[in-house]
PASEMAR-84854 format. One line per field, with one value per residue: residue number from 1; residue in three letters; y, x, z of N, C-alpha, C, O in turn. Coordinates in pm, whole numbers, plus 50000, padded with zeros to 5 digits. Last residue first. Example, Ala and Ser with C-alpha at 12.3 -4.5 7.8 and 13.67 -1.06 7.14 Angstrom:
nr: [2;1] $
rest: [ser;ala] $
nnorth: [49775;49431] $
neast: [51285;51319] $
nup: [50708;50780] $
canorth: [49894;49550] $
caeast: [51367;51230] $
caup: [50714;50780] $
cnorth: [50003;49670] $
ceast: [51290;51320] $
cup: [50787;50780] $
onorth: [50114;49668] $
oeast: [51341;51424] $
oup: [50804;50846] $
***
This chain:
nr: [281;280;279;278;277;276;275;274;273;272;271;270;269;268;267;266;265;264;263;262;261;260;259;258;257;256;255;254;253;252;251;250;249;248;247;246;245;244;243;242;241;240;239;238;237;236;235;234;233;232;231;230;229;228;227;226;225;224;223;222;221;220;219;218;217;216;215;214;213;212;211;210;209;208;207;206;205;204;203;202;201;200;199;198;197;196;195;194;193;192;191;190;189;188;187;186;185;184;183;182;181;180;179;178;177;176;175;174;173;172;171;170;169;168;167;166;165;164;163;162;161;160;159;158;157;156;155;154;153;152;151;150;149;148;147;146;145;144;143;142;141;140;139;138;137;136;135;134;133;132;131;130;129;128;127;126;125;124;123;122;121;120;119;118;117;116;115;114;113;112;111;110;109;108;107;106;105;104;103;102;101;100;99;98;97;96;95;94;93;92;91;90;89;88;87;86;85;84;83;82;81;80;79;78;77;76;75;74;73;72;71;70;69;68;67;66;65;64;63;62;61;60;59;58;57;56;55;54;53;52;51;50;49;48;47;46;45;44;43;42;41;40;39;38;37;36;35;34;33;32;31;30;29;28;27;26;25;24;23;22;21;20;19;18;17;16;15;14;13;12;11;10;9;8;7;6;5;4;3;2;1] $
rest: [unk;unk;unk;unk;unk;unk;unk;unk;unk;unk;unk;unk;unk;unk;unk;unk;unk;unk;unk;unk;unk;unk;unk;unk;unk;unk;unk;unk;unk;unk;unk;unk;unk;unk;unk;unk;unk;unk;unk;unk;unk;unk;unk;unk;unk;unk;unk;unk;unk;unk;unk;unk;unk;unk;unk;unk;unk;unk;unk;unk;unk;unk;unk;unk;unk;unk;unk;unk;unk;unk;unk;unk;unk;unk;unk;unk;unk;unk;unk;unk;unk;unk;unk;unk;unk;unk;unk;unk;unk;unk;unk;unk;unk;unk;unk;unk;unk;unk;unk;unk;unk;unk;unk;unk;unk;unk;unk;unk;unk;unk;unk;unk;unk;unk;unk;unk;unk;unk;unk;unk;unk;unk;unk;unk;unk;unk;unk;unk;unk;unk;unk;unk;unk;unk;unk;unk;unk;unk;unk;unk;unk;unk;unk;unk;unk;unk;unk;unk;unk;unk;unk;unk;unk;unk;unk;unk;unk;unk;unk;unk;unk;unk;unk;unk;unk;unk;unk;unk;unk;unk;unk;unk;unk;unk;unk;unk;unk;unk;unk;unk;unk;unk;unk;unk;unk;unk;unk;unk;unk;unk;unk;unk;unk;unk;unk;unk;unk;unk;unk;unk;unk;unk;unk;unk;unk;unk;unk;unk;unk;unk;unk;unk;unk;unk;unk;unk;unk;unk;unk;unk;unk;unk;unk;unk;unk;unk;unk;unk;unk;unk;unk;unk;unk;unk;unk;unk;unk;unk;unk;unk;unk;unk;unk;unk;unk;unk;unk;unk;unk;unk;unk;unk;unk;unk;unk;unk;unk;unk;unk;unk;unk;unk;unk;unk;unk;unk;unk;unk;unk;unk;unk;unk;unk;unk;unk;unk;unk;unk;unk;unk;unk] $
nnorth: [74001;73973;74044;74038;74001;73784;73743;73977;74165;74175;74037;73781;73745;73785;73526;73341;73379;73313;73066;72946;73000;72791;72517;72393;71984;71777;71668;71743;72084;72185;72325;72448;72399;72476;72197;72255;72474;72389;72185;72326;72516;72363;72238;71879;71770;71838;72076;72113;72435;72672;72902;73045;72807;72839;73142;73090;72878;72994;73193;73106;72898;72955;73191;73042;72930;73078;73227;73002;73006;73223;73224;73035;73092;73416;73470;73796;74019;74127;74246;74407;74460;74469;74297;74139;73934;74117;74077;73852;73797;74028;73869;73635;73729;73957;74134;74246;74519;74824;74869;75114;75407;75530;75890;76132;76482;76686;76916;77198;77393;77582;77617;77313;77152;77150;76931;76854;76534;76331;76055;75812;75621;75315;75089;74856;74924;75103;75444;75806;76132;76352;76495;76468;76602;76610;76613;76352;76199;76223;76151;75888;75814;75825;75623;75323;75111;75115;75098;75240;75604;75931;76301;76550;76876;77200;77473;77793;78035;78373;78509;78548;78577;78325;78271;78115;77903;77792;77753;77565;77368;77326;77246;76971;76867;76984;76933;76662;76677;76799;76598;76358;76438;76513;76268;76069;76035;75943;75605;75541;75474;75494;75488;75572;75702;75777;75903;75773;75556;75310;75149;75344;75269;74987;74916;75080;74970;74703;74644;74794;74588;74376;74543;74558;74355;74549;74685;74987;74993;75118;75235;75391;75680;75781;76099;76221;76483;76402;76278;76107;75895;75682;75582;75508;75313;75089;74960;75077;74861;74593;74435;74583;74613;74482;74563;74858;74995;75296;75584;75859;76210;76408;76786;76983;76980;77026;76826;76612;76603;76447;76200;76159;76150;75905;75720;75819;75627;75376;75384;75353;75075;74857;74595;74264;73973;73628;73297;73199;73259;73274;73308;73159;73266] $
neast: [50647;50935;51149;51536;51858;52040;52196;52319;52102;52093;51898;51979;52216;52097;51910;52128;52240;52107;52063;52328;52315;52114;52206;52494;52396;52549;52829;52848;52836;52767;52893;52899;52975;52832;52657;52545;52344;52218;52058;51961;51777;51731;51637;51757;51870;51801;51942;52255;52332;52507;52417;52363;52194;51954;51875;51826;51620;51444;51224;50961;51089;51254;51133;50979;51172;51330;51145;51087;51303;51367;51182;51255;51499;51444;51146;51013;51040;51296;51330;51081;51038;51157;51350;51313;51157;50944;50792;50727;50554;50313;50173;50146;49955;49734;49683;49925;49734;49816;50082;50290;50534;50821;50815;50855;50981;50896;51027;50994;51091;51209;51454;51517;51432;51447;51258;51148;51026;50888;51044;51237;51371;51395;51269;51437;51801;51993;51926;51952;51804;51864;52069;52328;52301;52132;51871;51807;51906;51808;51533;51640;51687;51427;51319;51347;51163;51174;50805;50638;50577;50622;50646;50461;50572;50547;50657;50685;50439;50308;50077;49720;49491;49350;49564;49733;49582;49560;49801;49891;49752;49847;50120;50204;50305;50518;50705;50709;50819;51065;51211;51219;51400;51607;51638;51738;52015;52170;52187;52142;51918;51647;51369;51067;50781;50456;50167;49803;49616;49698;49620;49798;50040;50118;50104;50365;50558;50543;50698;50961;51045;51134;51360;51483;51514;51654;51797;51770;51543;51474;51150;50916;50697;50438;50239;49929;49683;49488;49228;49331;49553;49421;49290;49545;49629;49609;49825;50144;50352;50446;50327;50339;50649;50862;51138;51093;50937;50835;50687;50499;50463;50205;50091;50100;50027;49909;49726;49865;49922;49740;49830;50067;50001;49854;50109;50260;50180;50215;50506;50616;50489;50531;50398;50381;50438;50398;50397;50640;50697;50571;50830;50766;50764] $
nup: [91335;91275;91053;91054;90944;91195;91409;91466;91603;91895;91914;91842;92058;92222;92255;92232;92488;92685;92573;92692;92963;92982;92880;92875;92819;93020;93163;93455;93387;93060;92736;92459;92230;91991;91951;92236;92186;92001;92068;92328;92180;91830;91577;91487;91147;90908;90828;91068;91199;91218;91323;91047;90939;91088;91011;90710;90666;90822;90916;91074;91192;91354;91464;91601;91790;91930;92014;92261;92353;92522;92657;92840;92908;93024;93156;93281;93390;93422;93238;93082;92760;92510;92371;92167;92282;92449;92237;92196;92406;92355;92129;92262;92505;92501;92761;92956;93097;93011;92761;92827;92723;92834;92869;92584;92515;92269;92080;91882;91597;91495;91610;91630;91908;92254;92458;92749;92922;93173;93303;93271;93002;93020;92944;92891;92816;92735;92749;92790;92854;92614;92437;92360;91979;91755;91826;91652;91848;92056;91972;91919;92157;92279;92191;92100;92265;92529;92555;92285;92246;92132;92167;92079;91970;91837;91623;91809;91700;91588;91850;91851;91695;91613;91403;91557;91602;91310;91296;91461;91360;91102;91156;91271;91006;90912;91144;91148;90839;90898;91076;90879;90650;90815;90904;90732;90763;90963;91145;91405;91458;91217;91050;90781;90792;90703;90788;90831;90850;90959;90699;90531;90656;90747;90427;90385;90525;90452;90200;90357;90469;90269;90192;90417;90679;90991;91141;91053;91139;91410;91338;91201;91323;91221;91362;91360;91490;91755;91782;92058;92137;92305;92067;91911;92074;92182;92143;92053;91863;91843;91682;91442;91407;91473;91413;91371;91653;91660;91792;91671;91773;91718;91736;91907;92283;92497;92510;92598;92875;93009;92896;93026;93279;93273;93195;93381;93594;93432;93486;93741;93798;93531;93454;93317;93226;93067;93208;93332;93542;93866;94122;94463;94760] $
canorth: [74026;73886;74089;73990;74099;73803;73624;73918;74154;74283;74180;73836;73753;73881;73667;73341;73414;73463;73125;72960;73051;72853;72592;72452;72141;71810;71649;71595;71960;72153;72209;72495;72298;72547;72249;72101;72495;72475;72144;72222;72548;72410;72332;71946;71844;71746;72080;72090;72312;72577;72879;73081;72813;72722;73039;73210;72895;72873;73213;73200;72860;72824;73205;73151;72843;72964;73256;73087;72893;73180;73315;73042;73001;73406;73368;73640;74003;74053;74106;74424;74433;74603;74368;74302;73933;74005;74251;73892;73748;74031;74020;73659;73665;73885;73982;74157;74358;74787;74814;74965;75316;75434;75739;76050;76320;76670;76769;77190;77245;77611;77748;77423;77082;77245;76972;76936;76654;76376;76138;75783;75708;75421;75198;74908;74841;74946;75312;75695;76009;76293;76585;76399;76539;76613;76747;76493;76240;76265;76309;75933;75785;75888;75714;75423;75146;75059;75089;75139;75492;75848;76154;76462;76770;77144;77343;77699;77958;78205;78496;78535;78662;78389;78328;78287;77974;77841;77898;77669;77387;77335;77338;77082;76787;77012;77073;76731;76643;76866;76765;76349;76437;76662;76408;76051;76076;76057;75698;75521;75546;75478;75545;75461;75715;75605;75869;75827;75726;75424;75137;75232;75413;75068;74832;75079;75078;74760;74649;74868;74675;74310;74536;74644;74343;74510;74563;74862;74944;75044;75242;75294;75616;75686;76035;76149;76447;76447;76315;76090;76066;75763;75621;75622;75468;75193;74919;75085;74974;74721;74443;74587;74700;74453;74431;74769;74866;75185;75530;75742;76103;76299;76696;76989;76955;77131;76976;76620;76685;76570;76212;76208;76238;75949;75786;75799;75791;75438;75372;75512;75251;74973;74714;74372;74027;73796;73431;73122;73354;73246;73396;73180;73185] $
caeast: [50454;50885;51043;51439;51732;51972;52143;52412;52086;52184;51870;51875;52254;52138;51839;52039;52328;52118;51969;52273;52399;52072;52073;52431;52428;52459;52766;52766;52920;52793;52881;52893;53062;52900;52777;52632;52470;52296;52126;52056;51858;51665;51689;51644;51864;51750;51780;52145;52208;52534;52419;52396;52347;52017;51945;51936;51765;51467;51387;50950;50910;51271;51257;50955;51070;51391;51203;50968;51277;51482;51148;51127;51526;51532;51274;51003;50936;51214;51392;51178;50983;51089;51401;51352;51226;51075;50841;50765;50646;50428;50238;50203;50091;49792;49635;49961;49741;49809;49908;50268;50389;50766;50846;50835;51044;50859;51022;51028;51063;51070;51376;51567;51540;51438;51373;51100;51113;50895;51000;51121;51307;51508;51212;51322;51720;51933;51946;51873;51872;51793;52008;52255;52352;52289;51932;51737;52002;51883;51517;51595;51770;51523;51273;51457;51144;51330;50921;50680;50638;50538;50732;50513;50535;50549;50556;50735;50554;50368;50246;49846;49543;49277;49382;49770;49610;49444;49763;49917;49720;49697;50075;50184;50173;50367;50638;50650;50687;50990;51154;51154;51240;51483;51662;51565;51986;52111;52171;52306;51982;51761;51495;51182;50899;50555;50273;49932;49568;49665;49592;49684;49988;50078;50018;50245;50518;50501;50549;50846;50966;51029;51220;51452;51562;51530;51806;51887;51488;51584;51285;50993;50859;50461;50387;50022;49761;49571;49226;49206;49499;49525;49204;49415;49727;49451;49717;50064;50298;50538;50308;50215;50558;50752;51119;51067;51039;50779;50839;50474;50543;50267;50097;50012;50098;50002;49665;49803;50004;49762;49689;50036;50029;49805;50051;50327;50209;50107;50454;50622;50433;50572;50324;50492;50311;50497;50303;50518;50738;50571;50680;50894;50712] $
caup: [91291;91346;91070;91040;90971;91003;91294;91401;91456;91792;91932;91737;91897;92220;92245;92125;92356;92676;92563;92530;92898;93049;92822;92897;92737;92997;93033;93440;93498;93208;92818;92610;92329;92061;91862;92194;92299;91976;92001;92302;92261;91948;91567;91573;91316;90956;90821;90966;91252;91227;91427;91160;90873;91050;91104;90749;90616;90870;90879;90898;91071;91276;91360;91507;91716;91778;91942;92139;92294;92349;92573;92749;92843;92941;93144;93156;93382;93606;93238;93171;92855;92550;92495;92158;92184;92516;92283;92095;92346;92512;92119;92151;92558;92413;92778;92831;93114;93144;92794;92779;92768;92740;92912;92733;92528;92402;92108;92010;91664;91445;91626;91563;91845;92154;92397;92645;92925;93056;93335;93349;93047;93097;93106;92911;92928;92661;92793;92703;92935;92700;92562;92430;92116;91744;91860;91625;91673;92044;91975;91756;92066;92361;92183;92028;92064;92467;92618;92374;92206;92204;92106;92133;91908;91967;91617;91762;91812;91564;91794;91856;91749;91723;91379;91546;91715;91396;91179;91470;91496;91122;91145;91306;91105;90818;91157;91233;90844;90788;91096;91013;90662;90746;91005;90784;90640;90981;90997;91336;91537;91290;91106;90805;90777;90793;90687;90943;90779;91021;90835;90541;90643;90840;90535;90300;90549;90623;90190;90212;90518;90374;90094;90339;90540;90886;91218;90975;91051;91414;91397;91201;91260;91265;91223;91405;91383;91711;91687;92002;92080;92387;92164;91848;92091;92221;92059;92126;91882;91943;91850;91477;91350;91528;91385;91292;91678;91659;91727;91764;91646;91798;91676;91790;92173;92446;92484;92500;92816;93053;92863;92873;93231;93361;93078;93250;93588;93508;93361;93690;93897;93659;93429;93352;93289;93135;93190;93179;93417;93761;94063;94335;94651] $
cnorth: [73964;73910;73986;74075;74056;73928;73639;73825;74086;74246;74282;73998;73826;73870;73779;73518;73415;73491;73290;73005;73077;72974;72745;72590;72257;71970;71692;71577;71836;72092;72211;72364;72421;72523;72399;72171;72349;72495;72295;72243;72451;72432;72422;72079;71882;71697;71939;72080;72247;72377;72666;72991;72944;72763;72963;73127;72962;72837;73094;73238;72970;72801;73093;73179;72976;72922;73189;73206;72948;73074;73291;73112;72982;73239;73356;73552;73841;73961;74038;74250;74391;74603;74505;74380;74107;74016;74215;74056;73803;73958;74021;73750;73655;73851;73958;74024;74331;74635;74749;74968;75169;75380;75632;75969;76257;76464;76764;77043;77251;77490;77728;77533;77212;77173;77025;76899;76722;76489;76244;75968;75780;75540;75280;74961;74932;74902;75183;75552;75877;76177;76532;76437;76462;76595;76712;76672;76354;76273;76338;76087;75846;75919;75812;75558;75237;75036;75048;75138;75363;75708;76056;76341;76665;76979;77244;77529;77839;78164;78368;78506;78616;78507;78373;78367;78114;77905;77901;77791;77501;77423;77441;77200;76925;76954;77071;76849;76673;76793;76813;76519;76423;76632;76439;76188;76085;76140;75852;75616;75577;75497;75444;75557;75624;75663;75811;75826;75795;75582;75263;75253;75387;75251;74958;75032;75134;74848;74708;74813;74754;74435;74460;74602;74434;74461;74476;74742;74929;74983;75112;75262;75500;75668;75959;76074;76350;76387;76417;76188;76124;75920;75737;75655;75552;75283;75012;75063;75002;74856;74525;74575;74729;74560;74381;74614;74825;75127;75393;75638;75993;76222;76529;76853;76998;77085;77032;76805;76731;76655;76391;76283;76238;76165;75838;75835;75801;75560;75432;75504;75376;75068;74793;74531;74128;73882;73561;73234;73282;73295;73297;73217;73232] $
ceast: [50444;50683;50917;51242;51593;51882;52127;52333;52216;52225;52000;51871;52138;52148;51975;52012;52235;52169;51971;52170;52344;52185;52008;52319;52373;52465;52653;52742;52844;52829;52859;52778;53014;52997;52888;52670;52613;52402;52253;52147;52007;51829;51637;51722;51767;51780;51730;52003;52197;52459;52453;52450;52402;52135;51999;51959;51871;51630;51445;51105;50937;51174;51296;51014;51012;51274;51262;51027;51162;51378;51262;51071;51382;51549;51301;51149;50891;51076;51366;51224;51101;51006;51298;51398;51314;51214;50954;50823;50745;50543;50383;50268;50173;49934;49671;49865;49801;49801;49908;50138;50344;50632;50738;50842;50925;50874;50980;50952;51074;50987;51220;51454;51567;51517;51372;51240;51144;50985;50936;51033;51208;51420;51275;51301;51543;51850;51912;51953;51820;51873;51919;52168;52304;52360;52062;51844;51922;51990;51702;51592;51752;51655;51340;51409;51289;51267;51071;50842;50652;50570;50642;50575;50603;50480;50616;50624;50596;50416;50236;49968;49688;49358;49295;49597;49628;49498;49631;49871;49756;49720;49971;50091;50077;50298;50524;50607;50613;50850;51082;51098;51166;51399;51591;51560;51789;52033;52114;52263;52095;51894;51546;51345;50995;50685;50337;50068;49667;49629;49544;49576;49845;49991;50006;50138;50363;50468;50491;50760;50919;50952;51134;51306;51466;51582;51645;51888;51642;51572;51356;51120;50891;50627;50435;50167;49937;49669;49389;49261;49430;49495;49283;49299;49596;49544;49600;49887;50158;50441;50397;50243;50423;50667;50962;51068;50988;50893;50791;50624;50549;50350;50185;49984;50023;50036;49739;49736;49991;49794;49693;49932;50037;49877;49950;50236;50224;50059;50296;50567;50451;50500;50349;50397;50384;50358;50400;50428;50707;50611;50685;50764;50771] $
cup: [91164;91325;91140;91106;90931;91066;91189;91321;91411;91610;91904;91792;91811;92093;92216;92135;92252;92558;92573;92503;92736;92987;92836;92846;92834;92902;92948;93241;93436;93255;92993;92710;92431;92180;91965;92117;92311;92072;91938;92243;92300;92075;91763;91611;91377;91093;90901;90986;91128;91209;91365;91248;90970;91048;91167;90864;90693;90810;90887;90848;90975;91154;91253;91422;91602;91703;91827;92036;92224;92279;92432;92633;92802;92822;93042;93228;93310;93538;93303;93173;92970;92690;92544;92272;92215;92431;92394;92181;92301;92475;92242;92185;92415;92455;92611;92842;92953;93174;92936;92794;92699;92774;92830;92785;92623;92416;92246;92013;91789;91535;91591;91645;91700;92018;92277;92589;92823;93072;93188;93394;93162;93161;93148;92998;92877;92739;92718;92748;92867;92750;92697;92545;92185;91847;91837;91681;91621;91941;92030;91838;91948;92236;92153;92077;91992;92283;92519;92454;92369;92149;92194;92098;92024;91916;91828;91759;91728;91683;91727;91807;91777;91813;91506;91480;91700;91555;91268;91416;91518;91264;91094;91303;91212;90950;91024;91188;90977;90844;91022;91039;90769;90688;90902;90863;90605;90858;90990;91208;91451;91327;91137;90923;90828;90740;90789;90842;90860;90980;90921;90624;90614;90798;90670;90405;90465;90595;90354;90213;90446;90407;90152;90259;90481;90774;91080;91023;91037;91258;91426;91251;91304;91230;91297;91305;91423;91582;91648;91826;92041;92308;92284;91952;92005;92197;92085;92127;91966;91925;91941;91627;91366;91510;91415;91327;91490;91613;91786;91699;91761;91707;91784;91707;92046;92366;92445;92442;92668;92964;92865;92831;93115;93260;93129;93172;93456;93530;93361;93499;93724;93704;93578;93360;93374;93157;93189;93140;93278;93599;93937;94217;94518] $
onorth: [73961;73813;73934;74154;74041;73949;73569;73806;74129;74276;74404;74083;73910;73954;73886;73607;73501;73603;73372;72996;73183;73070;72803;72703;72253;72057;71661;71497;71869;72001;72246;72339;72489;72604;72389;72253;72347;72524;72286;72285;72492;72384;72501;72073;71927;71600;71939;72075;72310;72264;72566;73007;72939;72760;72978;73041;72912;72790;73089;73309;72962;72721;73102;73196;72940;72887;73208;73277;72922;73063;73318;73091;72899;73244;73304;73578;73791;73868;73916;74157;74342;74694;74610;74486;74141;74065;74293;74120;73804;74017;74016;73753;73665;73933;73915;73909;74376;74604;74654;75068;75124;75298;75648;75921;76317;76369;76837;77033;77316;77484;77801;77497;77186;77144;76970;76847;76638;76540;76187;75987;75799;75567;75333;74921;75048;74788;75169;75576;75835;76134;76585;76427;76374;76571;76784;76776;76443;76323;76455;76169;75857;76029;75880;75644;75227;74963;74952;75171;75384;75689;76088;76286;76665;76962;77255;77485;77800;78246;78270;78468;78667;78539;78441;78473;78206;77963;78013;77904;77570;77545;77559;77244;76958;77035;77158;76878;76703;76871;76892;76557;76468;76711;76375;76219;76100;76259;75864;75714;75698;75531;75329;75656;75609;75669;75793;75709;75871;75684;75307;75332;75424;75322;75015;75122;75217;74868;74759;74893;74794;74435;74461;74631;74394;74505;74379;74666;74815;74870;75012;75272;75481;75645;75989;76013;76395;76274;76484;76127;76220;76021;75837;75745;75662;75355;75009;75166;74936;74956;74524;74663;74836;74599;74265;74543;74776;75192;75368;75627;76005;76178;76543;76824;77043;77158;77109;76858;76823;76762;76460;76385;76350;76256;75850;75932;75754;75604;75529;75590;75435;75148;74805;74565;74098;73870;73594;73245;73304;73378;73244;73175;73344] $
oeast: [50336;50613;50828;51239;51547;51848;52162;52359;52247;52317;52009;51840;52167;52106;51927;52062;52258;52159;51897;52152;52324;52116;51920;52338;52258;52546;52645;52661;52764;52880;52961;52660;53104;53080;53008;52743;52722;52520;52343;52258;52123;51941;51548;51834;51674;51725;51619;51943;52125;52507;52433;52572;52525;52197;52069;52046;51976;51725;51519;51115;50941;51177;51340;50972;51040;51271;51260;50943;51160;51375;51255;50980;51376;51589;51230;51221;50780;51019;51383;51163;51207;50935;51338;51461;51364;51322;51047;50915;50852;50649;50504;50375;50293;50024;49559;49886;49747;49859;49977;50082;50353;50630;50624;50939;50896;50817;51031;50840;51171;50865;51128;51385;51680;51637;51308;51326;51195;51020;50964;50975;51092;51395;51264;51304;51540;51824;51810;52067;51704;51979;51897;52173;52234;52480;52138;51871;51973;52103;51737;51653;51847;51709;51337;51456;51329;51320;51066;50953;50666;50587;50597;50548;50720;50377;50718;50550;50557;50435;50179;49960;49773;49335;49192;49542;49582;49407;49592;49888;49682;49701;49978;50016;49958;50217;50437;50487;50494;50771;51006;50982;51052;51312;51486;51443;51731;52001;51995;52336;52117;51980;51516;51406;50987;50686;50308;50079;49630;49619;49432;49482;49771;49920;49899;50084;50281;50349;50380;50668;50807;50830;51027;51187;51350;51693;51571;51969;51656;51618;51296;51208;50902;50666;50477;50165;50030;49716;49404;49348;49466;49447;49231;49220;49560;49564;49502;49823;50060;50475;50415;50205;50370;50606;50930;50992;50878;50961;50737;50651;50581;50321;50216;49887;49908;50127;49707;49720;50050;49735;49664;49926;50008;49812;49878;50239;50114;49947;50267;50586;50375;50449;50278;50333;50439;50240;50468;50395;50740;50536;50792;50648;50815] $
oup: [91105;91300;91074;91200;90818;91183;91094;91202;91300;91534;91895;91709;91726;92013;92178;92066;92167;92509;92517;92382;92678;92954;92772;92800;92878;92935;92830;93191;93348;93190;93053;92731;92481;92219;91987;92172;92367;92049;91855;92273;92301;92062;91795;91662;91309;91145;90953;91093;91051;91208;91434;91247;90965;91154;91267;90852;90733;90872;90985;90748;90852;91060;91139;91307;91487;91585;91706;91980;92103;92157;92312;92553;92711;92705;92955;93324;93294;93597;93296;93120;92930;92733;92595;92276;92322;92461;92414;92131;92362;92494;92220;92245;92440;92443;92582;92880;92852;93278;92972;92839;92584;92866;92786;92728;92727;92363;92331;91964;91829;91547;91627;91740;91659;92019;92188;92660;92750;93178;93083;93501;93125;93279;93259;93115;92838;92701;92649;92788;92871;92703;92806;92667;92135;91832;91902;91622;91553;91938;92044;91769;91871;92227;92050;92002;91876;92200;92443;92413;92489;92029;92304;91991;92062;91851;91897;91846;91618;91773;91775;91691;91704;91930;91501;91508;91768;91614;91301;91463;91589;91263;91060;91390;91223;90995;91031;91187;90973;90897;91077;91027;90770;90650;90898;90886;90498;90852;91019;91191;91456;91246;91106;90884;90950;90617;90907;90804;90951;91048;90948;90627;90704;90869;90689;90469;90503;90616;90352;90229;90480;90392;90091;90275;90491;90743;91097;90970;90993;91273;91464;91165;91425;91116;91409;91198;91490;91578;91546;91763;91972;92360;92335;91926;92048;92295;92011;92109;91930;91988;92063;91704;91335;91609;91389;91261;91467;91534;91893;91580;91880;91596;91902;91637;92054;92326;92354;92332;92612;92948;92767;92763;93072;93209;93030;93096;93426;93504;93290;93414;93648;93625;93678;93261;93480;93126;93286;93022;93161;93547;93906;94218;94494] $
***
């Protein structure tokens, strides 16, 4: 029986484990840096994550933010600190100029936890800090511009990560990598949308020509200019899979546009940011 992909609806074994062990691993840490998809600042971030930590001290990074128009995300970052009584630092993968503020603020987050450990006698150690994040946010990508190499196993696909694993990033930092956690039911089919968009949900999990099409349409309401003149459409065009794959002459047997090609091209084009930088929440 052929599955339905009007509904996404995605939640692996080793995700399960995943966070079965986080939960675990919470004790050794001092602190959590949670890495969040600028283009999706609210539905890429984990919605029971203040229940996941309960009171551990947390630094929210913004990531992929060159795939952002800038001053869209200055008011975000304001809105999320807000929000989350949490500072908001802006990354990505390509810029290394967020490294010593990223390290500097783990280790202030830190180091409550620590002056009370050595108060009960013992050695400084190094701040110990988990990385935590939706599937394909940059995890893997930000603790490996952190260590200047490649210490973790990182991928375009959701779900590379599938295990946890320490990494020393100076003498005073130690990173603890993990696999990406989702919400056990996408009962907001929005949010799930939209994490399609981005590629944070597996590909088994949607159709490619449902998910372009709730894209154009989003894009058509809050980017309607930039678009448009992307991809060619006048305003008084109908701005949809078609009518894009007709200007593009990707044509099928019998004349018909192909829909099924022009749809992988939409999503790639917005997930490698040729359309425009844009802020889908």
């Amino acid at each position: 029986m052929k599955k339905d992909k009007t509904h996404i609806h995605w939640y692996p074994g080793h995700i399960a484990k995943a966070e079965k062990q986080l939960k675990q691993q919470l004790s050794l840490v001092d602190a959590v840096i949670e890495v969040v998809d600028a283009r999706l600042p609210i539905s890429s971030s984990y919605e029971n994550i203040t229940r996941l930590l309960g009171q551990k001290p947390r630094l929210i990074l913004l990531n992929k933010s060159d795939l952002v128009d800038k001053n869209e995300l200055k008011k975000w970052v304001q809105v999320l600190e807000e929000k989350n009584n949490a500072p908001v630092i802006l990354s990505d993968a390509k810029n290394s100029k967020d490294l010593n503020a990223i390290v500097k603020k783990a280790e202030e987050l830190s180091e409550p936890r620590i002056q009370e450990i050595m108060r009960k006698g013992l050695l400084r150690r190094p701040a110990r800090v988990m990385v935590v994040g939706m599937p394909n946010v940059g995890k893997s990508s930000i603790i490996n511009k952190l260590t200047k190499s490649s210490k973790t196993k990182i991928g375009a696909k959701a779900g590379v990560t599938r295990q946890q694993q320490w990494v020393r990033i100076n003498p005073k930092l130690e990173l603890l990598d993990t696999p990406g956690i989702i919400p056990m039911k996408q009962e907001n089919q929005e949010s799930a949308q939209k994490l399609a968009f981005v590629n944070s949900v597996s590909e088994n999990a949607y159709s490619n020509e449902l998910v372009a099409r709730n894209l154009l349409k989003i894009l058509d309401e809050k980017y309607s200019n930039s678009v448009r003149e992307y991809y060619n459409i006048e305003n008084e065009e109908e701005f949809s899979l078609e009518g894009i794959a007709v200007k593009r002459n990707w044509i099928i047997s019998g004349g018909a546009p192909d829909v099924e090609r022009c749809a992988a091209y939409v999503l790639r084009d917005f997930r490698d940011g040729k359309i425009g930088k844009f802020i889908l929440d």
